[in-house]
Each structure stands twice: as C-alpha cells, then as structure tokens.
Residue frames as qw, qx, qy, qz and C-alpha x, y, z in Angstrom:
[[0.000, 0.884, 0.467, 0.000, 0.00, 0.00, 0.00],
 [0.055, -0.840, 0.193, 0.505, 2.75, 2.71, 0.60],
 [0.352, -0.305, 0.527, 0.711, 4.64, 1.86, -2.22],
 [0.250, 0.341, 0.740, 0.524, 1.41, 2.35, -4.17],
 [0.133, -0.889, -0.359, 0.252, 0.69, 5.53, -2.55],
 [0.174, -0.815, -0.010, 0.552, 3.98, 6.56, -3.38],
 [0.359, 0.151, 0.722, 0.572, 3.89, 5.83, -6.81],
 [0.062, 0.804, 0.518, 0.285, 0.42, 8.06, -7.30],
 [0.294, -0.814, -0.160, 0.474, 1.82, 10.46, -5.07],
 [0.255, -0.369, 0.515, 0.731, 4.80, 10.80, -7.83],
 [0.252, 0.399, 0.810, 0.347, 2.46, 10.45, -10.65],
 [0.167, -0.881, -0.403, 0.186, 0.28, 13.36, -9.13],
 [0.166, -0.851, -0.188, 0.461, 2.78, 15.07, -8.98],
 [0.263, -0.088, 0.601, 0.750, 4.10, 15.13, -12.75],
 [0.171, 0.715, 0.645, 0.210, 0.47, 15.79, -13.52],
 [0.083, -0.959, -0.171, 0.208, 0.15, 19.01, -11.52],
 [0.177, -0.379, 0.500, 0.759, 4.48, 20.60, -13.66],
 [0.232, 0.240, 0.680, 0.653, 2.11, 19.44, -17.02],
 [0.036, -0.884, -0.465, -0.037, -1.34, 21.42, -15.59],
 [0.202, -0.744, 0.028, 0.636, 0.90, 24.28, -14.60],
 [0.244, -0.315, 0.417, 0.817, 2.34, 24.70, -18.20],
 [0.087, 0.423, 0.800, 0.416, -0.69, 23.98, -19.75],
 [0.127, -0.840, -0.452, 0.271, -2.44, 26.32, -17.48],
 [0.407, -0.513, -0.004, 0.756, 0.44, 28.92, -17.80],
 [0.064, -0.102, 0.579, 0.807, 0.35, 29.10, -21.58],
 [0.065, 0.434, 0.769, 0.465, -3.20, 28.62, -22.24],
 [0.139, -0.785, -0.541, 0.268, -4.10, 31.65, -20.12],
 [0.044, -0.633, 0.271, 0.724, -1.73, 33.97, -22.13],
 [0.049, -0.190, -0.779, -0.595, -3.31, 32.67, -25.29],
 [0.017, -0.642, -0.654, 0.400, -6.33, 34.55, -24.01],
 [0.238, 0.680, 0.186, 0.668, -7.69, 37.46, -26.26],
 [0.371, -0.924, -0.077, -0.053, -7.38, 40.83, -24.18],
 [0.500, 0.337, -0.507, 0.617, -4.61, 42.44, -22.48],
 [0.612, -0.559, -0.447, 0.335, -4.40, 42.48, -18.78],
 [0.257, -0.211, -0.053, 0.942, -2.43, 45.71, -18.40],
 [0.057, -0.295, -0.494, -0.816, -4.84, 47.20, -20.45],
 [0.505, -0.313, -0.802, -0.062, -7.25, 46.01, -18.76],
 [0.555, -0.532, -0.316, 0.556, -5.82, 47.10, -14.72],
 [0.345, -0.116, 0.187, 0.912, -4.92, 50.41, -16.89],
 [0.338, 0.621, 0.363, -0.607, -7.88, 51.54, -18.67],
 [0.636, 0.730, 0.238, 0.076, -9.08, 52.27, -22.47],
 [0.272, 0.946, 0.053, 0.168, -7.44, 55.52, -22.17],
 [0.606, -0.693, 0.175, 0.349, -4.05, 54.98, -20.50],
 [0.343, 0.797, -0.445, -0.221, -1.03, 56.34, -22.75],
 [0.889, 0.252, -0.375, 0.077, 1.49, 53.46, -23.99],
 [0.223, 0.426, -0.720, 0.500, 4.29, 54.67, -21.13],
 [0.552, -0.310, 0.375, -0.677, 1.79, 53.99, -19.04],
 [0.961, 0.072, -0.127, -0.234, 0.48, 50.51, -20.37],
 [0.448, 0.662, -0.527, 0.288, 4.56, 50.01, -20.43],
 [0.095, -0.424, 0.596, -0.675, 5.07, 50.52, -16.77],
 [0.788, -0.066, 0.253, -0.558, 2.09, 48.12, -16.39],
 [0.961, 0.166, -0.221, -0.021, 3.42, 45.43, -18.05],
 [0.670, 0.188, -0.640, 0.327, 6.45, 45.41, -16.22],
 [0.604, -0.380, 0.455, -0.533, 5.05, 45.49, -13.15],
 [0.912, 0.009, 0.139, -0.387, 3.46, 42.66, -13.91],
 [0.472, -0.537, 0.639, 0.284, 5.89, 41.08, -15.64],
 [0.697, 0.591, 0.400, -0.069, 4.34, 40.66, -18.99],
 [0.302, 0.924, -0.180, -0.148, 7.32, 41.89, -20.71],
 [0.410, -0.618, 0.670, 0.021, 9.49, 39.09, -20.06],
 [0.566, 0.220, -0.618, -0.500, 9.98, 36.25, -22.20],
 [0.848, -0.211, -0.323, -0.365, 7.64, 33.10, -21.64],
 [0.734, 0.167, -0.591, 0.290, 10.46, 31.20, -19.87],
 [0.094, 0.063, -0.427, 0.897, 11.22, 33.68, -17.39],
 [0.351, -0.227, 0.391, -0.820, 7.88, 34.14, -16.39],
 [0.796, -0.306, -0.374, -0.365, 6.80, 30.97, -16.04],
 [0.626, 0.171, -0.507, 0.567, 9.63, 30.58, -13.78],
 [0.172, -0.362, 0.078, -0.913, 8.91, 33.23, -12.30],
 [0.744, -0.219, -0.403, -0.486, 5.32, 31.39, -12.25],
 [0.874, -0.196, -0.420, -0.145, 6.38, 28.62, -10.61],
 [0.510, 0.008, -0.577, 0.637, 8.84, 29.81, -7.72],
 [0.339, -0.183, 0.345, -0.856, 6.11, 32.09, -6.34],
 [0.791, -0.288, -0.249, -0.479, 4.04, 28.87, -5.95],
 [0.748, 0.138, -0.594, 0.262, 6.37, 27.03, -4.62],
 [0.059, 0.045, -0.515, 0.854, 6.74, 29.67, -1.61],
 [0.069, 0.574, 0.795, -0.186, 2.46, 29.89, -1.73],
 [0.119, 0.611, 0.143, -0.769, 2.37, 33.46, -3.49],
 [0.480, 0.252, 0.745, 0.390, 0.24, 33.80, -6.25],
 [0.053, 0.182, 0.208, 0.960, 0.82, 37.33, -7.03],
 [0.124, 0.322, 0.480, -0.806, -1.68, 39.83, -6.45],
 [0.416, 0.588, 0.605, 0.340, -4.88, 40.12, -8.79],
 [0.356, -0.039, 0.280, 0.891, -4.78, 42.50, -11.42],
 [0.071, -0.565, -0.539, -0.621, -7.98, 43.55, -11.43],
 [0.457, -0.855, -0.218, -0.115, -8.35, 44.44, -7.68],
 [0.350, 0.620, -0.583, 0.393, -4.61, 44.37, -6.31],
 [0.888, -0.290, 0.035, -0.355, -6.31, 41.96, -3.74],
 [0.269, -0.356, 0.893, -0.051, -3.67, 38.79, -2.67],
 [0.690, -0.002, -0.539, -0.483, -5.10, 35.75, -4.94],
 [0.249, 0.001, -0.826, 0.506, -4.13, 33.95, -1.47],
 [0.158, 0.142, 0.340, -0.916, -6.65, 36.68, 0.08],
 [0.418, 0.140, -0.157, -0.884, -9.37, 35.64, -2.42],
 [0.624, -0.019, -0.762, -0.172, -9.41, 31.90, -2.91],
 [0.198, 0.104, -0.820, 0.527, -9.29, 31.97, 1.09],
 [0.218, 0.064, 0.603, -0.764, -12.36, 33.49, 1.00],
 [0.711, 0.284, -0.247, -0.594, -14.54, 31.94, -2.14],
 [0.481, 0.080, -0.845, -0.221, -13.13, 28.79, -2.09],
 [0.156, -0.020, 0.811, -0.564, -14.61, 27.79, 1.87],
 [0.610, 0.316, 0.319, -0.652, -18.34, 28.74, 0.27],
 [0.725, 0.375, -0.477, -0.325, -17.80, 26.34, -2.96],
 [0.214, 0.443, -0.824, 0.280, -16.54, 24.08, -1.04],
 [0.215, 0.021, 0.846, -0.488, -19.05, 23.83, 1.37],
 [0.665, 0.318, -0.160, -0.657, -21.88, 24.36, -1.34],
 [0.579, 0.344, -0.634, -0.379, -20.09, 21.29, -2.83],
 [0.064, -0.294, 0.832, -0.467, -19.96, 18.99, 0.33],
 [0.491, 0.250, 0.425, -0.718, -23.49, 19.54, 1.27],
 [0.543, 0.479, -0.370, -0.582, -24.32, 18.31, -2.57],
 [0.345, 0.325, -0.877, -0.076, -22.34, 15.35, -2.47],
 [0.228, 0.128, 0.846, -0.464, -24.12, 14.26, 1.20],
 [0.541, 0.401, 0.063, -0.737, -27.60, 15.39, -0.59],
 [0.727, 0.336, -0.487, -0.348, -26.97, 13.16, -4.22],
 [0.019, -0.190, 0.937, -0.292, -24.86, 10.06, -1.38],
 [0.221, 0.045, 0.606, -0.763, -28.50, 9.76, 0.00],
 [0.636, 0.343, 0.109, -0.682, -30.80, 10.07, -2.52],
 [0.493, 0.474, -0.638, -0.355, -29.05, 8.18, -5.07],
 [0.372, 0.195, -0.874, -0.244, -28.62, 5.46, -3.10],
 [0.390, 0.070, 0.731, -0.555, -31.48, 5.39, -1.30],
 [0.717, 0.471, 0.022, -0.514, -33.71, 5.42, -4.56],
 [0.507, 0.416, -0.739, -0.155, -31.08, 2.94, -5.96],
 [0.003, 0.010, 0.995, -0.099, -32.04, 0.22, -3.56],
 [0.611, 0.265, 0.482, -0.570, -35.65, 0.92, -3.58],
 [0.649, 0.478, -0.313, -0.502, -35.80, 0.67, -7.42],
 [0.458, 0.246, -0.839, -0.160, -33.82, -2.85, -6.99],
 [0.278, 0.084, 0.801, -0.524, -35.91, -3.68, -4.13],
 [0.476, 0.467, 0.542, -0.512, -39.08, -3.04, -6.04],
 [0.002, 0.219, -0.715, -0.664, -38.03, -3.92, -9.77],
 [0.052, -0.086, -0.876, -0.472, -41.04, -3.91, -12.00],
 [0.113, -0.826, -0.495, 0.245, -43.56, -1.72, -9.82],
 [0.094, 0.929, 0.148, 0.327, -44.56, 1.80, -9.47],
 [0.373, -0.903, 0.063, 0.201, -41.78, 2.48, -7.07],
 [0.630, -0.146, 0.504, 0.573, -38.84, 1.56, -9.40],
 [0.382, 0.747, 0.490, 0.235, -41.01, 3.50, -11.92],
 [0.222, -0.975, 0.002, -0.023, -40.87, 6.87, -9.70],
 [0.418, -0.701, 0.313, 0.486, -36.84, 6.59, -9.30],
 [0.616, 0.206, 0.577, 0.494, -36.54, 6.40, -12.71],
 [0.086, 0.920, 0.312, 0.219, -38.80, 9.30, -13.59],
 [0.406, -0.873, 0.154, 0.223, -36.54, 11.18, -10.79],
 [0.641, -0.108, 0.370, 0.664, -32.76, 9.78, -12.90],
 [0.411, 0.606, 0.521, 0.438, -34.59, 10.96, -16.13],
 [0.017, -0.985, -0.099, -0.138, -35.30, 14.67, -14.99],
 [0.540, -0.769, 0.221, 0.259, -32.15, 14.81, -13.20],
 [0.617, -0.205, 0.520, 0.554, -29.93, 13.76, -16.10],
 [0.345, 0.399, 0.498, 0.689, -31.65, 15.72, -18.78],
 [0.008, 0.916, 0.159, 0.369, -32.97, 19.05, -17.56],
 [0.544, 0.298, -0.359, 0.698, -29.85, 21.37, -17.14],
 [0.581, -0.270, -0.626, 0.444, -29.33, 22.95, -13.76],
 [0.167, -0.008, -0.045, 0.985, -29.71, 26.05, -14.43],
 [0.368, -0.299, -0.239, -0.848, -33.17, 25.88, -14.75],
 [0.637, -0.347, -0.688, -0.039, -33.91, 23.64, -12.17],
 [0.317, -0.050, -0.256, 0.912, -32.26, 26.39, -10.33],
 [0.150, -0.145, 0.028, -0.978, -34.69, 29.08, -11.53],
 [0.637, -0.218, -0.613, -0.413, -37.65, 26.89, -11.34],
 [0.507, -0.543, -0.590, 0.317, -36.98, 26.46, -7.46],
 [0.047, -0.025, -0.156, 0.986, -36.28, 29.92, -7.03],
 [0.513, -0.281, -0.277, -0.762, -39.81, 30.72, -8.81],
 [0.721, -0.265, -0.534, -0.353, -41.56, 27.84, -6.36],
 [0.748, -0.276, -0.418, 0.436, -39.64, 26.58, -3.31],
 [0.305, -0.260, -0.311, 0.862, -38.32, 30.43, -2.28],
 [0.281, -0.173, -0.332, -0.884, -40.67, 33.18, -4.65],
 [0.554, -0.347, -0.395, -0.645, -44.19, 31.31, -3.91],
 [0.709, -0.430, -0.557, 0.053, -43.74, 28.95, -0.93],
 [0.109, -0.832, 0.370, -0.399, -41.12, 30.75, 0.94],
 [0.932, -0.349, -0.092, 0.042, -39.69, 27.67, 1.89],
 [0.685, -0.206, -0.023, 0.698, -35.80, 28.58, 1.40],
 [0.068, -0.848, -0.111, 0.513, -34.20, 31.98, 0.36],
 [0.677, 0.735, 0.048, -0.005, -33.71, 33.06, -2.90],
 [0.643, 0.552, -0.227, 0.481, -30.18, 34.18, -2.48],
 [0.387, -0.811, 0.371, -0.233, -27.63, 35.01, -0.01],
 [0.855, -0.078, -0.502, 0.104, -25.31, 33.30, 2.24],
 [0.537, -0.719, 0.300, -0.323, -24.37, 32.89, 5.90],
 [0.241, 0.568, -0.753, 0.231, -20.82, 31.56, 6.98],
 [0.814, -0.111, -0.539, -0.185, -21.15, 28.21, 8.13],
 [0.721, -0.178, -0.630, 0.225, -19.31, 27.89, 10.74],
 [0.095, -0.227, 0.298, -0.922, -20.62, 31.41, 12.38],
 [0.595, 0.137, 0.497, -0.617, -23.94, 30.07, 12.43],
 [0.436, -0.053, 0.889, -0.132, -24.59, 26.56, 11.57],
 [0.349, 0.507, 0.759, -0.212, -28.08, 26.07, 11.73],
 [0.417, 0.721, 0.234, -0.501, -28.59, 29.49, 9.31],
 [0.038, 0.590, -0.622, -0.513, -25.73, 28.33, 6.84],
 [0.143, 0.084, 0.969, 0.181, -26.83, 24.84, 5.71],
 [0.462, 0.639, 0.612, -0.058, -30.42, 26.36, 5.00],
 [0.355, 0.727, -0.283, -0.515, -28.93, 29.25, 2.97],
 [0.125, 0.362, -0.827, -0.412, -27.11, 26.57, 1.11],
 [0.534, -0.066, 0.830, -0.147, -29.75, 23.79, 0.97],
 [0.580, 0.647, 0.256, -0.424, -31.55, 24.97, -2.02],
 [0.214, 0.758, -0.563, -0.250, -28.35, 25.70, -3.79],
 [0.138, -0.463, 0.875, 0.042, -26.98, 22.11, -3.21],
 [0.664, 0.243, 0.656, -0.263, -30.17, 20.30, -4.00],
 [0.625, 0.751, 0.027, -0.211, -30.08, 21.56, -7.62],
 [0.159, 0.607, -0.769, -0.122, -25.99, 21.23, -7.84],
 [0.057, -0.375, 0.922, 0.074, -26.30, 17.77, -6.73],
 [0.781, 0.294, 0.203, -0.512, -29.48, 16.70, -8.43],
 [0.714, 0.522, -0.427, -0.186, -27.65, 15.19, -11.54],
 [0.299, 0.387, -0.872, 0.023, -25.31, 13.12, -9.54],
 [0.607, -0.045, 0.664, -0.435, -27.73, 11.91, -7.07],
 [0.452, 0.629, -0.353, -0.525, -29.03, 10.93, -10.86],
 [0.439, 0.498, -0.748, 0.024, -25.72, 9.23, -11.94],
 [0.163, -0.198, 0.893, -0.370, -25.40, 7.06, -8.17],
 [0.712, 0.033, 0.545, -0.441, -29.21, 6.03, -8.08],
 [0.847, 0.459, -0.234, -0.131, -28.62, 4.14, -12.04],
 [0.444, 0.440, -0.768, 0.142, -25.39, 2.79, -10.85],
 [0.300, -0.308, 0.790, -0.438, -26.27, 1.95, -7.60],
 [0.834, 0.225, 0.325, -0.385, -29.63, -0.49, -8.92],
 [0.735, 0.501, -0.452, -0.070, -27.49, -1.57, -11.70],
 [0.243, 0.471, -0.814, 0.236, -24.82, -2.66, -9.62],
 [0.407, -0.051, 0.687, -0.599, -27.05, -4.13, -6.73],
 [0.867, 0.264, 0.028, -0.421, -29.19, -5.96, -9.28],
 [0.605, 0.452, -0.650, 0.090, -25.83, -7.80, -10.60],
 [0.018, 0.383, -0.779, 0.497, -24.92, -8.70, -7.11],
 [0.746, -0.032, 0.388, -0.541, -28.42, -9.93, -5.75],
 [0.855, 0.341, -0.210, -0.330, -27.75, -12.41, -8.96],
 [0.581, 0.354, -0.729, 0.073, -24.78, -14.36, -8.45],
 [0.735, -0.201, -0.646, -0.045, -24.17, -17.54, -6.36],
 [0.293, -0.091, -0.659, 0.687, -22.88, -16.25, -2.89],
 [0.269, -0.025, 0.147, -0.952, -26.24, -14.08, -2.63],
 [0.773, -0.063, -0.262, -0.574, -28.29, -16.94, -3.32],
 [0.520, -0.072, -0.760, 0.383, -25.84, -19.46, -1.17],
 [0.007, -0.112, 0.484, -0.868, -26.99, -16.42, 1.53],
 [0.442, -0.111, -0.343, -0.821, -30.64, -17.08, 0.49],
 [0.822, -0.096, -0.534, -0.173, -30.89, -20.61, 0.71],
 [0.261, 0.146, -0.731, 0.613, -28.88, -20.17, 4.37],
 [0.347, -0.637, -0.653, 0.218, -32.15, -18.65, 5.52],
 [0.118, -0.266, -0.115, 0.950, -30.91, -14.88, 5.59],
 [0.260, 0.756, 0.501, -0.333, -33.73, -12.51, 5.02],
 [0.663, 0.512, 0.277, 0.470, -33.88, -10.55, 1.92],
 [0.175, -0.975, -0.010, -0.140, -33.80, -7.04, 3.60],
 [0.679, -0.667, 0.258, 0.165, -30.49, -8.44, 5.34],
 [0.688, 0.065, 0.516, 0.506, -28.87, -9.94, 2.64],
 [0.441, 0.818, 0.236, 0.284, -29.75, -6.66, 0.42],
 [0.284, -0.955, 0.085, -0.004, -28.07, -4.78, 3.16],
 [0.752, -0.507, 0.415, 0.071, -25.10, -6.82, 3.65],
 [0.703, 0.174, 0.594, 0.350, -24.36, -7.99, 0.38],
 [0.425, 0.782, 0.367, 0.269, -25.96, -5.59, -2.05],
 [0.450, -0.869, -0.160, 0.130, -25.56, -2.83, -0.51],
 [0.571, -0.714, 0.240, 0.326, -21.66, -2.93, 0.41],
 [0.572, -0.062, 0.585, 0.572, -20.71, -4.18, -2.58],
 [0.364, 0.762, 0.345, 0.410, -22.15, -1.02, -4.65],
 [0.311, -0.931, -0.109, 0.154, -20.42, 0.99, -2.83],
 [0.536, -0.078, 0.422, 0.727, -17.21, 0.42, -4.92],
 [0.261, 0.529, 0.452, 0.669, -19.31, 2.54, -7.82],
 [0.148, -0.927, -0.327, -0.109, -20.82, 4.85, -5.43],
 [0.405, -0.785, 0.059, 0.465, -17.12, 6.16, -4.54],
 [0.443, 0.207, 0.456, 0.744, -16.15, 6.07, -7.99],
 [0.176, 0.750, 0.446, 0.455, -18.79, 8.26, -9.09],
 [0.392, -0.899, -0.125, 0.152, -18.30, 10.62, -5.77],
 [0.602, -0.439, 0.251, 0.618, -14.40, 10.73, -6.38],
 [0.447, 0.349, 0.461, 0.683, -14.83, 11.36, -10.12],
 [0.089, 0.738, 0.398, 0.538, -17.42, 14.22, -9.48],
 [0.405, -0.693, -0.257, 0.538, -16.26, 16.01, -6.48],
 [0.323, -0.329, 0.321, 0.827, -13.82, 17.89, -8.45],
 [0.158, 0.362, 0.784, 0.478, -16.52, 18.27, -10.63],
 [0.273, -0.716, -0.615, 0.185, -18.74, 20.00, -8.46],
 [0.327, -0.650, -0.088, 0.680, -16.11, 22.60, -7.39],
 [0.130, -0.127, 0.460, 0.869, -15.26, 23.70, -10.77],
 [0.172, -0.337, -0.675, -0.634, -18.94, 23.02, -12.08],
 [0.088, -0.746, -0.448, 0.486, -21.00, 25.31, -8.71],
 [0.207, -0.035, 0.207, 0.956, -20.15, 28.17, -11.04],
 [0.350, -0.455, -0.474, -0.668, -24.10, 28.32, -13.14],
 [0.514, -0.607, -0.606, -0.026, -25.46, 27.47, -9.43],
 [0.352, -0.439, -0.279, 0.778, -23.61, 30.44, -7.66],
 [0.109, 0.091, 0.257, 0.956, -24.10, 32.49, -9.87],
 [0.234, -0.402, -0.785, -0.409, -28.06, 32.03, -10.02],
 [0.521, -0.691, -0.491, 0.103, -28.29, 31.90, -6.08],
 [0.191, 0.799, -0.297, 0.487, -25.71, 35.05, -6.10],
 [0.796, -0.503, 0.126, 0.312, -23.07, 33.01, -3.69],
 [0.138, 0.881, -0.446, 0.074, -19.93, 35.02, -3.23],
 [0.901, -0.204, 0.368, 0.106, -17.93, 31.73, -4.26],
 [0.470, -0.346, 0.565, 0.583, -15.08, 30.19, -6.21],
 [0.403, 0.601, 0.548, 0.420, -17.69, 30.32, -9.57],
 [0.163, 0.981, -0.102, -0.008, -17.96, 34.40, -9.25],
 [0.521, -0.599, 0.369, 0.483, -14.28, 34.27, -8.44],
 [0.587, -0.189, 0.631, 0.470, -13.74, 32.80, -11.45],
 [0.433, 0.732, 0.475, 0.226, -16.10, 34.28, -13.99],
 [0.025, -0.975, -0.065, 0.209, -15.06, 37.40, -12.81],
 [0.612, -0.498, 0.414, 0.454, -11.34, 36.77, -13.59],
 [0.505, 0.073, 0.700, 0.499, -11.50, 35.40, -16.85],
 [0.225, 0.799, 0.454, 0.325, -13.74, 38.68, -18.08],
 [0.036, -0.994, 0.065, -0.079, -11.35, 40.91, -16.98],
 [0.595, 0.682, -0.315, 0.286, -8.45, 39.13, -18.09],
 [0.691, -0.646, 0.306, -0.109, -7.03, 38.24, -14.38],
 [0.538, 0.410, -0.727, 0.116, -3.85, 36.29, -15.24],
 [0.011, 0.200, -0.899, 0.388, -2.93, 35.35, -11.54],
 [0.599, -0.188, 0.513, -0.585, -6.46, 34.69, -10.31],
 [0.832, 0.306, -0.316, -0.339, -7.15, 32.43, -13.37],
 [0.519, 0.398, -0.723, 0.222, -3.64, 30.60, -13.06],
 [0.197, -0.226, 0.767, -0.567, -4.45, 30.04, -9.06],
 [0.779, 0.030, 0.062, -0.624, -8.62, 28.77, -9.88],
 [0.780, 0.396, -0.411, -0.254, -7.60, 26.65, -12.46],
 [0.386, 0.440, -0.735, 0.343, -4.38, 24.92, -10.01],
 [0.323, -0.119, 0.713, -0.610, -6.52, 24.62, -6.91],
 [0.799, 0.082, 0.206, -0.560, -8.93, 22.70, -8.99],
 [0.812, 0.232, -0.536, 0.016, -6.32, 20.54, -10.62],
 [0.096, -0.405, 0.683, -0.600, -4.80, 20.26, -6.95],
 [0.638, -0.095, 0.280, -0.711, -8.44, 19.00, -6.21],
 [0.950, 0.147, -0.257, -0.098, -8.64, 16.12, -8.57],
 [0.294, 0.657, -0.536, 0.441, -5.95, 14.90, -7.87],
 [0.171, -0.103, 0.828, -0.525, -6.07, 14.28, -3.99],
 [0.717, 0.056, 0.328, -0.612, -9.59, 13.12, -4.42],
 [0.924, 0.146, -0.257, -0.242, -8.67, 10.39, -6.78],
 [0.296, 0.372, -0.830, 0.292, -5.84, 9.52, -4.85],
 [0.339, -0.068, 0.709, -0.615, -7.89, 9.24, -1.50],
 [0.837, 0.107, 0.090, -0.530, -10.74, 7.33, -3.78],
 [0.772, 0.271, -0.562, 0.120, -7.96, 4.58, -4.71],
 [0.107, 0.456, -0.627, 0.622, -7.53, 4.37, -1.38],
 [0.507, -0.015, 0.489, -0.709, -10.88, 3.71, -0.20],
 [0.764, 0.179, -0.490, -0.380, -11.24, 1.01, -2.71],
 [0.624, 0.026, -0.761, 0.177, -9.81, -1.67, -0.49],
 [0.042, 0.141, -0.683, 0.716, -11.27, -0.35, 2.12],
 [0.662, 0.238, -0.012, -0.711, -14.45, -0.13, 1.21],
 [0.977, -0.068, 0.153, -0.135, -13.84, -4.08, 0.02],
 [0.504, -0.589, 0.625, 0.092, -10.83, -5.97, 0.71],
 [0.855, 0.284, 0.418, -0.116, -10.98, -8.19, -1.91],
 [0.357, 0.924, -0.097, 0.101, -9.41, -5.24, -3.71],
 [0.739, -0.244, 0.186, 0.599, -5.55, -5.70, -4.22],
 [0.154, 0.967, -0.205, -0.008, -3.66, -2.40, -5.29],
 [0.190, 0.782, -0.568, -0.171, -0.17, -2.01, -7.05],
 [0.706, 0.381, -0.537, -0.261, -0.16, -5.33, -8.49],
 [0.166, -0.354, 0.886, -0.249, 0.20, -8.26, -5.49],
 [0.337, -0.074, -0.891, -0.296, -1.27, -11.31, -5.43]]
C-alpha cells in the first residue's frame, strides 16, 4: 500500500508541472490584455509600459513561467490584477463557500441516489422503481440552471420555503448556513444523485444475482439483510467512484449554481477573472482545482480496499 501511494503520489505530482504549463500558456493565449485592462481604455502606452512590467508581462515566456512557478512554490500567487487583492486573500475566502456548497451536494446526491437505488432494486417492475426512474430521467436531462430558476420561482418566490439568495458563513452560524445553502446544493447535486441512483440499482441488481447471494438465500438470511449486507456494500465500490470522479466536478462546475443563487464563491471568483483578463487569479482557480482532482482520486484509490478488501492495489497477489 505505501509503495502504491507513493507511486500516485509521484504520478500526481508530474500531472500538476504538465497542468501548470498547460495552465500557464493557455491563459496567455487569451484574447485581451491584462495591463490594459488594470490600466484603462485611455491609458497612454508609457503607461500601459510601466504596467506590463510590473506585472511582468514583458518578459519572455520562460522567465515568467519561472517566475510562475517559484512564487508557488513559496504559496504566493501574485496579487490580482484587477483588484490588487492577494489571490491567497481571495481563494481563502470563495473557495470555503464552494466548497461547502459542494460537500453539502455530495451528502444530498450520497443519500438520494442510493437510497432510490435500492428501492428501485428492491421493487423492480412496480410503481416504485417506476418513480426513481422518472426522478434519474429529470435529473440527467434538464440542465441545472433551470432547475435552479424553477426552485427559485416555487420553493423560495411562492412557498417561501428557502431563500432566494444570499449566504451565511457556516461555521458562524450553523443552523442558518446549511439552510442558505440547501436549495443551492439540491439543484448542484441533483444530476449526480441521478448518476449514483442508475449505478447503484445496476450494480445491486448484478450482485443480488450471483451464487454467494443466493448461497446467503438458501442459508435462511432474510432478503432485507442480505440486500443490506451484500448488495448494498458491494455497490459501494461505484458509489465512490462516481463521488471521487465528481467532487472535483462540483467545485469547478457550482459556477451556473452560484451564480443564479448570487453566492460570493469560487464560480464568481472565477467568472469574474476570466472577463477581466485576471492572469494570476485564473492561473491560481484553475491549479486549486487541478490540486483538487488529484487528492480526491488519490484518496478514492484508497478507499477502494477499504471499502472491500478483496481489492488488491499495485499489483500483489
């Protein structure tokens, strides 16, 4: 196990030297200029000048990715050009609310998915396998954004059951943060709840079939037990795939759902950047979400053999 931790660990970390250059260059292949930009329409050329080497946009590519990459190495990722804000100062405070937006989602789609994924294999070929189907279907084909406005207009606008928009810091007050965010996370994590409740009946329908679930049958176990025990545990290999694959998903893809519910998260962070030409904040979004994958698929190969031993990692017998 460590030597196949530290094999991903090295792996990981040749990913994140190729995301940096990829990141570095494909954000200066952006139309716009950034000096321009932090300068105005109307600024004279000594001026725009004196802006680009501030910044350091006058250097050649080498040198400032260099540059690039020894102020990460120390944790400074320059200041943003559009506010003169620390990008330290900014992710510290958008990324906590996308973060928790995205948590809250994951526990939300964990639940549903596979609670509607054993009913539907519990009740295969009735009206209640019918209804979680009906519930995949909407969830995988009508896009979030309008499921977004569509509770706004119903669930906060006519019932007043949540609040249209805002947020309250979770861990100032609890009890009022998780209901500003509950609306927000029901709609982000509608589609995966979605994705888990079709894998989780698929997978739990394979398992109920083969011979140690029916050796468990003919022992006399009950089916409720044996769904629990058997089914159950053993879908839980797909139910951390899908979670590991889409966490990182989430964070980068809360953007249409912040925006809607106007959370002051890592999506405004990031829209805002990239329409005003932000070099550093862009280059820091873009690194803390490949940072993200990353550890989450390490820690989900990790939880494979925990989650069932059976599982053998870096090739033993």
């Amino acid at each position: 196990m460590i030597r196949y931790i530290g094999t991903k660990l090295w792996q990981s970390a040749l990913t994140l030297v190729l995301a940096s250059l990829v990141v570095f260059i494909g954000v200066r292949q952006l139309p716009g200029d950034p000096a321009l930009a932090m300068a105005g329409e109307d600024a004279s050329p000594e001026v725009l000048a004196a802006v680009r080497t501030q910044l350091g946009l006058d250097q050649p590519l080498v040198n400032q990715y260099l540059t690039f990459v020894g102020n990460i190495l120390r944790g400074d990722f320059g200041n943003s050009t559009r506010t003169g804000t620390p990008v330290v100062d900014l992710i510290g405070t958008t990324l906590p609310v996308t973060m928790w937006l995205s948590v809250y989602a994951i526990v939300v789609a964990i639940v549903v998915g596979v609670a509607f994924g054993v009913i539907a294999e519990r009740f295969r070929g009735r009206w209640p396998e019918w209804i979680t189907n009906g519930f995949a279907l909407v969830g995988l084909s009508v896009p979030n954004f309008w499921l977004g406005i569509l509770a706004i207009l119903y669930l906060a606008v006519t019932l007043g059951w949540f609040p249209a928009s805002g947020y309250v810091d979770v861990l100032t007050d609890p009890v009022r943060g998780i209901y500003y965010l509950t609306l927000p996370a029901m709609i982000l994590g509608t589609a995966l709840a979605a994705v888990i409740m079709r894998q989780t009946r698929a997978s739990m329908i394979e398992t109920m079939n083969t011979d140690y679930v029916r050796t468990a049958r003919a022992k006399g176990l009950g089916r409720g037990r044996v769904l629990v025990k058997y089914g159950l545990r053993n879908s839980l290999i797909v139910v951390i795939t899908i979670v590991g694959l889409q966490l990182g998903g989430l964070i980068s893809g809360a953007v249409v759902t912040e925006r809607i519910f106007a959370l002051p998260g890592f999506g405004k962070l990031t829209l805002d950047a990239v329409f005003t030409r932000d070099y550093p904040v862009i280059q820091a979004v873009v690194l803390v979400i490949t940072v993200s994958y990353i550890l989450i698929n390490l820690a989900v190969d990790v939880l494979y053999s925990v989650a069932n031993p059976r599982i053998r990692v870096g090739g033993s017998n």
